[in-house]
Residue, then its C-alpha position, 0 to 999 in steps of 0.5 A: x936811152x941815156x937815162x937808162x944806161x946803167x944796169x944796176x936797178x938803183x937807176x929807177x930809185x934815181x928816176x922816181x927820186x929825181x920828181x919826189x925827191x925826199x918824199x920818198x924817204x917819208x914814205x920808207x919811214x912809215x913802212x919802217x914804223x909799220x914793220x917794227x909795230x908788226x913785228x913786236x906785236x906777232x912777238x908777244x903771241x909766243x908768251x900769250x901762246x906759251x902762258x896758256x899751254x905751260x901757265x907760265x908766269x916768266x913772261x921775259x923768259x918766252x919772250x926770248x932777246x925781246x925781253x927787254x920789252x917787258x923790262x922796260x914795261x917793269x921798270x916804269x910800274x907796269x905788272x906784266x901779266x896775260x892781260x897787259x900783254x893782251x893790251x900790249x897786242x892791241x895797241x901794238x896792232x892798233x898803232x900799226x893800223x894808224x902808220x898803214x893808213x898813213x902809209x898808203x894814203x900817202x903812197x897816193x898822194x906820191x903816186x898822184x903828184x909824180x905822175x902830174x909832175x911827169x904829165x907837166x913836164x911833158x907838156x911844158x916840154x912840147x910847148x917849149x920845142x921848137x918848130x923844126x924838131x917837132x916835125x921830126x918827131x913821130x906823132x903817134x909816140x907823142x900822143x900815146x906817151x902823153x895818153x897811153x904810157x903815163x897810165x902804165x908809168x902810174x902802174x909801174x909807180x905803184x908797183x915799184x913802191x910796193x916793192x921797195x916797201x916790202x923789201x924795208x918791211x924785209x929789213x924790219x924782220x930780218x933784223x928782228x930774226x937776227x934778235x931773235x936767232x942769227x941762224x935763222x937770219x942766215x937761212x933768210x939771206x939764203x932764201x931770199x938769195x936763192x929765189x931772186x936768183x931763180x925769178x931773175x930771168x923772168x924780170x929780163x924778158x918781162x921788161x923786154x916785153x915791156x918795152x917791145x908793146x910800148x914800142x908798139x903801142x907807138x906805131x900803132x897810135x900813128x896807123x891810127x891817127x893817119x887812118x881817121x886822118x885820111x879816112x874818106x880817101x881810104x874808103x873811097x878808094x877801099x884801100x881800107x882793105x890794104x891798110x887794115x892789115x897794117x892795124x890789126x898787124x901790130x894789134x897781134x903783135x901786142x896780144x902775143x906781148x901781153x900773153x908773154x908778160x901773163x905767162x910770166x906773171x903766171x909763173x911768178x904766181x904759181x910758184x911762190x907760194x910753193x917756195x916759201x912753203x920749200x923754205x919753211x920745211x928747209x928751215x924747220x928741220x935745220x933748226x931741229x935736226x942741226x941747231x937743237x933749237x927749242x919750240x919755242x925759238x923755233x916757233x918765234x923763228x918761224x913767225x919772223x921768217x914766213x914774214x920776212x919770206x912773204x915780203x920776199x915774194x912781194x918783193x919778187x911779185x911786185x917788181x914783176x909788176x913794174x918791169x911789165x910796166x917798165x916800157x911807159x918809163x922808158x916812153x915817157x923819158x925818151x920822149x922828154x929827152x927828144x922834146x928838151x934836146x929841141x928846145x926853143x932857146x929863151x931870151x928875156x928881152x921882150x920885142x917891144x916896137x911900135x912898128x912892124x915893118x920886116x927887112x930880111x938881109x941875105x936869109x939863107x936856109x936849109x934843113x941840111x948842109x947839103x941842100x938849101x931851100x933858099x938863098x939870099x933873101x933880101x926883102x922890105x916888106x912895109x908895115x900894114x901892106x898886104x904882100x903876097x909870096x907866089x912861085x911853083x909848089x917847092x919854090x920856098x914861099x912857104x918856108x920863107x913865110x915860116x922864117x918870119x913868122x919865127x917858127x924856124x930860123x935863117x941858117x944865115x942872115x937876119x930878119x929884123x922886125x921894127x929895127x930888132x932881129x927878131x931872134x935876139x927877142x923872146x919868140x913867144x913874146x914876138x909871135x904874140x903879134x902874129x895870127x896864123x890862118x892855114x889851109x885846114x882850119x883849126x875849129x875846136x869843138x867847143x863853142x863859137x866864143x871859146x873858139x874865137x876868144x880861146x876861153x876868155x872870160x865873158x867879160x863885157x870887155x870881151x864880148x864887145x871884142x868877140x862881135x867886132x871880130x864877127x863883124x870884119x868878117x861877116x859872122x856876126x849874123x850867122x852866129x845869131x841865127x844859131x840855137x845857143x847863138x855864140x854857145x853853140x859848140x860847134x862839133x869835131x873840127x867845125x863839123x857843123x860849118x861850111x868851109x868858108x864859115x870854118x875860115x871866118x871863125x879862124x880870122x876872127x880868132x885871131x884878129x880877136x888876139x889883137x894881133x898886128x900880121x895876119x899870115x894866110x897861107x893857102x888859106x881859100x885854095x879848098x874853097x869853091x869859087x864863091x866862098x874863095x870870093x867871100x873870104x876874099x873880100x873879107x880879107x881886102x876888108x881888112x888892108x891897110x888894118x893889119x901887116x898881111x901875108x899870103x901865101x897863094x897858089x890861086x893868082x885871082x886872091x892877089x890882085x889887091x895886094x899891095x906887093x907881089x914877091x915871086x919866087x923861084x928855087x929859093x930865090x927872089x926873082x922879082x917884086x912889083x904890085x900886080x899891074x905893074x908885074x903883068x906889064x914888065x915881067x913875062x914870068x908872071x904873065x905867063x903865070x897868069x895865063x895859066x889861070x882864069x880870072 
């Protein structure tokens, strides 16, 4: 946690300056006007006070070292009676009434663009990783900082706020004590001393709990999605019962946490009061029995200082908040630091080539120095041939296709698309070209022609794309047969289509994209025979339209491929079309022996 390495507490006005940056001081500024406005206005109770016990017309005199109010009032031709004072009070309070509301709908405006600031930047973050350090990472702390951790950053804003501003609101009155009686502003230093000295422990293991039920939270987000995941294995096999323990495990954990942090805020709560009550007394008999001061400076006094006390206490009660809430904070950093350490290098340089022919020489890689999962590649793979990568589960195919297609990079070597190495281009701008068809099929659950067209508009144009893409994979008449034909959503990961039809809709998806290669990795290996046919033939329907690659464990899916690629522990052992492999190469035959055609 680098960010938080220092313990000074200023470390979290640098965080929430780093997304507001002078905001924060507009929003001090307000809670300044708000104090003074208060603090002048309970002042003039004391002559009002005073004026109607004693019928005392010397204003100025009640009013103590704040006489140069009514000074000023005078100079300019005001007579200063119980009325103006009256009238004083009521603009005074109205005023602060005006800063409040200003002070609080503007704390809300904070709150709202710091929080979708810090939203943003997680997410453009995400975006910008790179492939090989997202794998690192552990779903179930992203999706709980994205989702969870952000509402608990939100409540530590507010928290943290409301404590920076009563401590300004502190100043306001400890300076206006000082006016009034140095004493007395002594005595609040002591107090406010003392009892942030008395809660300063429970700050500590409040944080502490904090930060153990967002780490928690974390684990208890990846139980959670591994258990809906892979939920029909774990009922069919009733391995539910063996997991579960592991669930409701951590869910304990987090209520002991929670309880914690209540404890604590229950302390904070009983005793304040009490405190401040402690304080009054303490202060009360050292201004009479030790001072001498008179009622009037004693009763000033004590306005001032239940004020500043009581916004001692919000100070305390307020950051009591916000180190409950600390952990969403300490997340949410983490998290970003982990996603920009794994950043994706930018190059300005677009790709910009009319052809996309690959050649890969001498391509090495290894997801450590200590073993590598190939070696040596040197390949030519031709434009708008299909090519498929076969070999035993573990031979490199897939990490292979992974290099291509730029989700990692060669440990060495270089892999060049229409004359470019494609990692001296900008790869977002490269894997634009690229269509991407997996295993598991990726269905939203929205509708067919957000699906296919990843929320174009519903323009003419688009539309005849959306039913040419239907067309070369034989949706077009299904989609029509549906009761809101192309809006009609198509439920949880395509939960209202079969497995073949889930396929279709991902090929379609991305010929829609105008791509110019289409990736099938073990894209029909879950499908029954006849649906593996179809896909099948959608997929030689569009040879010779499109650079293909596949990634294949079932032979059969082959046999039409222009170049077959074998290989074997990170090697290339051999490359042919399928006759001319099943003649000269006894590996391959032996391969196909094992399966039936």
């Amino acid at each position: 946690m680098k960010f938080f390495k220092n313990s000074d507490y200023v470390r979290y006005f640098r965080l929430f300056y780093k997304y507001l940056n002078f905001r924060i001081f507009k929003l001090l500024l307000l809670s300044f006007f708000v104090g003074i406005l208060d603090g002048f206005g309970i002042a003039l109770f004391i002559p009002l006070i005073q004026s109607s016990i004693d019928g005392i017309d010397d204003y100025s005199q009640s009013f103590g070292n704040f006489s140069f109010i009514f000074d000023f009032f005078q100079s300019i031709g005001f007579e200063i009676n119980i009325y103006f004072i009256l009238f004083l009070m009521i603009s005074l309070f109205f005023l602060k009434g005006v800063f409040k509301f200003f002070d609080t709908y503007y704390k809300a405006i904070l709150q709202s663009f710091f929080v979708k600031k810090l939203r943003h930047q997680m997410v453009n973050s995400l975006e910008e990783m790179k492939y090989s350090s997202f794998i690192s990472l552990d779903s179930g702390e992203i999706q709980n900082t994205l989702s969870g951790e952000v509402f608990k950053v939100t409540a530590s804003f507010i928290s943290f706020f409301n404590a920076i501003q009563s401590l300004v609101l502190l100043l306001v009155y400890f300076g206006l004590a000082f006016l009034s009686n140095w004493q007395f502003a002594i005595l609040v230093s002591i107090g406010a001393w003392l009892s942030n000295f008395l809660f300063k422990k429970l700050f500590y293991y409040t944080e502490l709990a904090s930060k153990n039920i967002s780490s928690s939270s974390h684990k208890f987000q990846s139980y959670i999605i591994q258990a809906v995941h892979h939920f029909k294995y774990l009922k069919a096999t009733s391995y539910f019962e063996k997991y579960k323990p592991k669930l409701l495990g951590i869910i304990n954990l987090i209520e002991i946490k929670q309880k914690k942090i209540g404890y604590y805020n229950a302390i904070l709560s009983g005793a304040r009061e009490p405190v401040i009550l402690i304080v009054i007394i303490l202060v009360v008999f050292i201004q009479i029995r030790f001072v001498g001061a008179e009622i009037a400076s004693i009763a000033m006094s004590l306005m001032f200082f239940y004020r500043a006390l009581t916004y001692v206490m919000m100070i305390q009660s307020s950051w009591q908040g916000f180190v409950s809430n600390v952990g969403g904070i300490y997340s949410a950093e983490d998290l970003i630091t982990l996603m920009r350490e794994g950043k994706e290098m930018e190059l300005d340089e677009k790709l910009n080539i009319d052809k996309f022919d690959f050649v890969l020489r001498n391509v090495s890689f290894g997801f450590n120095s200590n073993k590598s999962v190939l070696n040596n590649i040197d390949l030519r793979l031709p434009e708008k041939q299909t090519i498929a990568f076969v070999g035993p589960s573990g031979s490199g195919k897939s990490t292979l296709v992974n290099l291509i297609v730029g989700l990692m990079k060669p440990t060495s070597g270089n892999i060049f698309v229409g004359g470019k190495d494609i990692h001296q281009c900008d790869l977002r701008d490269y894997r634009k070209n690229i269509g991407y068809i997996t295993q598991e099929p990726v269905v939203f659950n929205d509708t067919a022609f957000n699906n296919i067209t990843f929320w174009a508009e519903k323009t003419p144009k688009n539309i005849e794309l959306f039913y040419e893409s239907l067309e070369l994979v034989n949706l077009k008449e299904f989609i029509d047969s549906l009761e809101k034909g192309y809006d009609t959503i198509l439920g949880d990961h395509g939960s209202i289509l079969s497995g073949g039809q889930k396929q279709r809709i991902s090929i379609a998806r991305e010929i829609f994209k105008k791509v110019n290669v289409l990736v099938f990795d073990e894209a029909t290996s879950s499908l029954d025979s006849r649906t593996e046919k179809d896909i099948q033939n959608n997929i030689d329907a569009l040879k010779g339209k499109f650079t293909i690659f596949i990634i294949a464990h079932r032979l059969s899916t082959i046999k039409n491929c222009d170049k077959i690629v074998i290989i074997r522990d990170g090697r290339v052992t051999v490359e042919g079309d399928f006759n001319s492999l099943l003649e000269s190469n006894s590996e391959f035959r032996e391969m196909i022996s094992y399966q039936k055609f």
